[in-house]
C-alpha positions as CSV (number, residue, x, y, z in Angstrom):
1,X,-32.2,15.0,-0.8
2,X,-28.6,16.5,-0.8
3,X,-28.3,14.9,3.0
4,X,-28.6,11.2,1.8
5,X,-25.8,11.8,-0.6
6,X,-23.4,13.0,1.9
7,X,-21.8,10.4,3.2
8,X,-18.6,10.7,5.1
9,X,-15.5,11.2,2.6
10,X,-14.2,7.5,3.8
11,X,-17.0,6.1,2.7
12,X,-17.1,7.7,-1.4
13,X,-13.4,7.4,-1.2
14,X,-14.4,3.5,-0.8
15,X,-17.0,3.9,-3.6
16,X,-14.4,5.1,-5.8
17,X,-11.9,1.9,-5.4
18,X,-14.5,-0.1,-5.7
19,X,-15.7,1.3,-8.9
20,X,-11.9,1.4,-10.1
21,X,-11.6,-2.6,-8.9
22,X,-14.8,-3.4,-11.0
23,X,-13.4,-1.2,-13.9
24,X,-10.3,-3.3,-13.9
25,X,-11.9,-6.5,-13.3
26,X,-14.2,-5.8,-16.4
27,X,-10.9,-5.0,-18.3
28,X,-9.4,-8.3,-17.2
29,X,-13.0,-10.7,-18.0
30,X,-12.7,-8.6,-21.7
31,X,-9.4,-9.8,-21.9
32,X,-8.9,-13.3,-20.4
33,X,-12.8,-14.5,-21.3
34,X,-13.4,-12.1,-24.3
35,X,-10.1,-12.5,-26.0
36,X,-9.7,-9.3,-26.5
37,X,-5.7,-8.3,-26.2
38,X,-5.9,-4.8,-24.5
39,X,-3.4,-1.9,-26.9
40,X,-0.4,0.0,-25.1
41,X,-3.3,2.6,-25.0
42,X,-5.4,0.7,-23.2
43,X,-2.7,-0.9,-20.7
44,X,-2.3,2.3,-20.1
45,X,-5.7,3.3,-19.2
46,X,-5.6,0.3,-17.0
47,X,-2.4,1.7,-15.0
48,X,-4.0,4.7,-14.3
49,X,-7.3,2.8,-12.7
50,X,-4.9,1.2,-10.9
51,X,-3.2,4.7,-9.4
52,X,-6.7,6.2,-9.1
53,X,-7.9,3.3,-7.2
54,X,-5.0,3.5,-5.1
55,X,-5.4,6.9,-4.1
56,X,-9.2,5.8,-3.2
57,X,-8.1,3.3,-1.0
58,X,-5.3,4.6,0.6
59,X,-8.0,7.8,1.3
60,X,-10.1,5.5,2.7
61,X,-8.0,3.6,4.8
62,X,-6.7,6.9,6.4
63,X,-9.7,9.1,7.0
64,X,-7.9,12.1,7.3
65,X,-9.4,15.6,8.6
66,X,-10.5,18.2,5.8
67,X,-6.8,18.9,4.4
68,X,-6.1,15.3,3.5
69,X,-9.3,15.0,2.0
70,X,-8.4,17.9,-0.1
71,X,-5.3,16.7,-0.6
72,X,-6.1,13.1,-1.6
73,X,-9.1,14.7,-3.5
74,X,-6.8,16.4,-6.0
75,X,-4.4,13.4,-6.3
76,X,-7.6,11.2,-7.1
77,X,-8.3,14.0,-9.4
78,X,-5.5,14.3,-11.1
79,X,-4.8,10.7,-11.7
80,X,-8.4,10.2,-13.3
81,X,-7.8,13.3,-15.6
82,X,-4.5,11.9,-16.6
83,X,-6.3,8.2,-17.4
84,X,-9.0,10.5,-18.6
85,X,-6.5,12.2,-21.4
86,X,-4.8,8.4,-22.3
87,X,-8.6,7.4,-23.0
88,X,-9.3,11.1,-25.1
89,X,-6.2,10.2,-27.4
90,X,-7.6,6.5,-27.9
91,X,-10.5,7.8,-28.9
92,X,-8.9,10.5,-31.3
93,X,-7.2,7.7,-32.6
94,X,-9.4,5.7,-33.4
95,X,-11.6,8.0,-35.4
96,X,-8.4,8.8,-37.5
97,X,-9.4,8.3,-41.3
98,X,-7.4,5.2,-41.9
99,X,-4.8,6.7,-44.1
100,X,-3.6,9.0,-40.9
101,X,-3.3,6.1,-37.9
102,X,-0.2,5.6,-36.7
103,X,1.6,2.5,-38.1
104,X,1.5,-1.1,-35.8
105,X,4.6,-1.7,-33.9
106,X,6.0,-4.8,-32.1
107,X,4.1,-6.2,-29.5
108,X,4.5,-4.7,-25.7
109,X,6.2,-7.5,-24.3
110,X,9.3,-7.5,-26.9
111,X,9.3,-3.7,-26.1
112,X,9.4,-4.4,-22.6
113,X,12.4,-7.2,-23.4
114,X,14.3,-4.8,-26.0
115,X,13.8,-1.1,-25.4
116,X,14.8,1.2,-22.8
117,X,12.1,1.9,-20.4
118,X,11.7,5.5,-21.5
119,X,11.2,4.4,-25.4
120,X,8.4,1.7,-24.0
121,X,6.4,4.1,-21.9
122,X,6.6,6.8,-24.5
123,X,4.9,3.6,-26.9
124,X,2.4,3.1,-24.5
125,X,1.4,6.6,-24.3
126,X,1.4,7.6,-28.0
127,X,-0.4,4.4,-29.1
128,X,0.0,2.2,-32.6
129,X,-2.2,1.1,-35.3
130,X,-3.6,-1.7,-32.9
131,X,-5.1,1.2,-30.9
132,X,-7.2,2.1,-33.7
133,X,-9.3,-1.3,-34.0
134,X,-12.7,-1.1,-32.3
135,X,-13.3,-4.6,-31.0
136,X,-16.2,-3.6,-28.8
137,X,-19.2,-1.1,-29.0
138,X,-21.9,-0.4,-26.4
139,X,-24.5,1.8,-27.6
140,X,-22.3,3.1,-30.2
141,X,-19.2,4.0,-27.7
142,X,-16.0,2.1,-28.1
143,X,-14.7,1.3,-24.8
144,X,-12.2,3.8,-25.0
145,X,-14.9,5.9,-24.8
146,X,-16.7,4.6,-21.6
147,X,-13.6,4.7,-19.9
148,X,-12.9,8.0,-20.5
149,X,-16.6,8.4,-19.4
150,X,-15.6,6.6,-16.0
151,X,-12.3,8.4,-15.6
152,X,-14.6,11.8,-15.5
153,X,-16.9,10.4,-12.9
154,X,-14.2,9.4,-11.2
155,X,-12.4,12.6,-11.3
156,X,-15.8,14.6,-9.9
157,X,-16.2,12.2,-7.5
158,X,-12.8,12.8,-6.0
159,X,-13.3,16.7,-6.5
160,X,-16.5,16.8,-5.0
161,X,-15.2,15.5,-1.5
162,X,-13.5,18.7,-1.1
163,X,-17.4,20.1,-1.1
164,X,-18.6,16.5,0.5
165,X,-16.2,17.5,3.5
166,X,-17.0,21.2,4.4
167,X,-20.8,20.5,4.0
168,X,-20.2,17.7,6.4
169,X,-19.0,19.6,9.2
């Protein structure tokens, strides 16, 4: 059984940008058919798809022996964890009692025009009242949720190449 699921690292490496290109594309149909304006929080999240993904297909792309696998296995790792802890503080957020959520700010793109670009990422990162509005539930899980949920597959499916590899050999 464990045979059929090791495939060569190139090809889960592929797996993994494609999952991260369908995770954006599903934030981009939520936003442009949905109507639902993403939060610095979740722009954020989306960023670090984007870096995961990256890694994925750059991994891909190269095929390296067993110490760029490694190597592009803990990247891959690393930037999922780091989307993985953006999507943990959503979450936190947004089961703040509403007396304790942070207050709204301006919109990102007059923070972009007006603040220097340290003061905008640290917005992005710490999140605003907007971040606390659940516009979407599956099952019960905001999407925060989910993609924290995705960014923890993705992180064990970068991790487990590193396993993926040696058995391969």
């Amino acid at each position: 059984m464990l045979k059929l699921l090791r495939f060569n690292s190139r090809i889960w490496f592929s797996l993994g940008f494609l999952g991260c290109v369908f995770l954006l594309a599903m934030g981009a149909y939520f936003q442009f058919v949905g109507g639902l304006d993403p939060c610095p929080l979740c722009i954020s999240q989306r960023i670090a798809i984007l870096l995961t993904g990256l890694v994925f297909l750059v991994a891909a792309l190269h095929n390296p022996g067993q110490r760029g696998v490694t190597a592009y296995a803990i990247a891959g790792a690393v930037t999922a964890l780091c989307g993985g802890a953006i999507s943990t503080r959503h979450v936190w957020i947004q089961h703040l009692p509403p007396d304790k959520v942070p207050e709204c700010g301006p919109g990102l793109e007059y923070v972009l025009q007006n603040f220097p670009l340290l003061e905008t990422v640290k917005l992005m990162l710490s999140g605003t009242g907007d971040c606390a509005k659940v516009d979407w539930t599956l099952f019960g899980f905001s999407m925060p949720a989910w993609t924290l949920l995705a960014f923890l597959m993705l992180a064990t499916l970068s991790v487990l190449q590193i396993w993926n590899y040696k058995q391969a050999d």
